[in-house]
C-alpha positions as CSV (number, residue, x, y, z in Angstrom):
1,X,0.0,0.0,0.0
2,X,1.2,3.6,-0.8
3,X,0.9,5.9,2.0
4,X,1.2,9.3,2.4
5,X,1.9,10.7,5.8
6,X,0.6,14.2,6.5
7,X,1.6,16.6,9.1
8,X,1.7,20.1,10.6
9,X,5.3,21.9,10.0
10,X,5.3,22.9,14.1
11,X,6.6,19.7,15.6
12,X,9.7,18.0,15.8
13,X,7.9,15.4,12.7
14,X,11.1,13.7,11.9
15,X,12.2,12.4,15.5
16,X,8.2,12.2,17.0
17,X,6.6,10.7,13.5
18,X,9.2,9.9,10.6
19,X,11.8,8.1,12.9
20,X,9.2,5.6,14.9
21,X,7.6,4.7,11.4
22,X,10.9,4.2,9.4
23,X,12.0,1.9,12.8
24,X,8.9,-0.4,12.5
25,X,7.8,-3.5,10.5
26,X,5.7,-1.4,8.8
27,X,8.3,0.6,6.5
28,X,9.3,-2.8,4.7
29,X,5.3,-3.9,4.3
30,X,4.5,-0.7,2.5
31,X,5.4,2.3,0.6
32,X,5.3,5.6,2.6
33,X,5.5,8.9,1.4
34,X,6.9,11.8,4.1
35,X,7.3,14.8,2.6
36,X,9.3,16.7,4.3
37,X,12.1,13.6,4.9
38,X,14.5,15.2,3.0
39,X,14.0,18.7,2.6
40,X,11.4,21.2,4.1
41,X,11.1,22.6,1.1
42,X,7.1,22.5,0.0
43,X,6.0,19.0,-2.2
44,X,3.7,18.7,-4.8
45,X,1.5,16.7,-2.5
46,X,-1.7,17.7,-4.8
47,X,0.1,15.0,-7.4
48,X,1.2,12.5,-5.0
49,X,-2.5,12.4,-3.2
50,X,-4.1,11.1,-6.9
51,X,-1.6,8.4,-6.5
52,X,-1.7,7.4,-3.0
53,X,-3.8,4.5,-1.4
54,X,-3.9,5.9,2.2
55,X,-3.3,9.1,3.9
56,X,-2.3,9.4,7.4
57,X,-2.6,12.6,9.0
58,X,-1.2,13.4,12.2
59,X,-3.8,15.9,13.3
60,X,-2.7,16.9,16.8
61,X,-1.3,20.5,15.9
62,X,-3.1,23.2,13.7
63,X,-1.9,23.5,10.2
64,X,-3.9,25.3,6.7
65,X,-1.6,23.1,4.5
66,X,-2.8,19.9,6.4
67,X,-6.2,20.8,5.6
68,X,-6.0,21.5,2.2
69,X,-4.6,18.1,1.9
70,X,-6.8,16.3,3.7
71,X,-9.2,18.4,1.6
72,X,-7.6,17.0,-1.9
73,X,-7.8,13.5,-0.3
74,X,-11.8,13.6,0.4
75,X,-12.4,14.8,-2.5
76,X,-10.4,11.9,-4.6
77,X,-12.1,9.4,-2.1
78,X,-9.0,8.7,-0.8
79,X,-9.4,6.6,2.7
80,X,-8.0,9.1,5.4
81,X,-6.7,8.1,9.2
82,X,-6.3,11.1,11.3
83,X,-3.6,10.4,14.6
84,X,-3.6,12.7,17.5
85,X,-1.7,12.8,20.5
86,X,-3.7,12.1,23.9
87,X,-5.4,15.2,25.1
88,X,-5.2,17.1,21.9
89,X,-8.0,18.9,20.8
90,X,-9.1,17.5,17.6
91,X,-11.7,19.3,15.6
92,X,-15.1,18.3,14.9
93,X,-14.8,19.0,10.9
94,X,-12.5,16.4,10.8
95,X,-15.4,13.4,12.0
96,X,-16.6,14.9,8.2
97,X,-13.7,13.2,6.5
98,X,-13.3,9.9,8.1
99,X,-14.2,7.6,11.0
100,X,-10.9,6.7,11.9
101,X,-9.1,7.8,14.4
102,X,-6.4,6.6,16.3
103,X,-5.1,8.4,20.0
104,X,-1.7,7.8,21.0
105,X,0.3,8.8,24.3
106,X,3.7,7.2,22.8
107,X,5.8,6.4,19.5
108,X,5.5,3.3,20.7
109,X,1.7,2.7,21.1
110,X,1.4,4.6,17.6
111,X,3.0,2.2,15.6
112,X,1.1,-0.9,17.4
113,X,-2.0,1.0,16.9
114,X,-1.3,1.2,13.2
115,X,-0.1,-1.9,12.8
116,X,-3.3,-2.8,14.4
117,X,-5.2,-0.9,11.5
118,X,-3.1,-1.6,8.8
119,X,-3.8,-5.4,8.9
């Protein structure tokens, strides 16, 4: 499966989301897209959503270009999870674009979780 990961700029995204997913069993099962893993520079993610099988969209910190994304995604009928950090305030507009969400207190717990989903 190809996956695209999605994220706000405003967290450390390599060590807290990149890092744990590129450790796990999951990196060698499927094909992920991160952005931003080798430059911060801005991607053409519009393109890369019309090819993608999955986005994951780690929703736990405000961000416009996150939205428009996930925006792009609904709209191609693409199948979105959202991933949020425990006590984060996730917004209701987001239970518009998928009913699937997963909560997660550690790296650790996030990648069993999505192994969990991924099956």
């Amino acid at each position: 499966m190809k996956i695209y990961i999605g994220h706000s700029s405003s967290f450390n995204y390599k060590k807290e989301l990149y890092d744990p997913i590129k450790e796990s069993s999951l990196f060698s099962k499927h094909e992920f897209i991160l952005p931003h893993d080798n430059s911060s520079e801005a991607t053409n993610s519009k393109e890369l959503i019309k090819t993608i099988d999955l986005l994951i969209a780690e929703v736990s910190y405000p961000s416009t270009g996150l939205g428009i994304e996930l925006g792009w995604a609904n709209y191609l009928n693409c199948p979105i999870i959202c991933i949020y950090k425990k006590d984060s305030a996730i917004p209701n507009s987001l239970k518009i674009l998928t009913n699937r969400f997963i909560e997660y207190s550690s790296a650790e717990e996030l990648i069993k979780k999505l192994e969990k989903e991924l099956e």
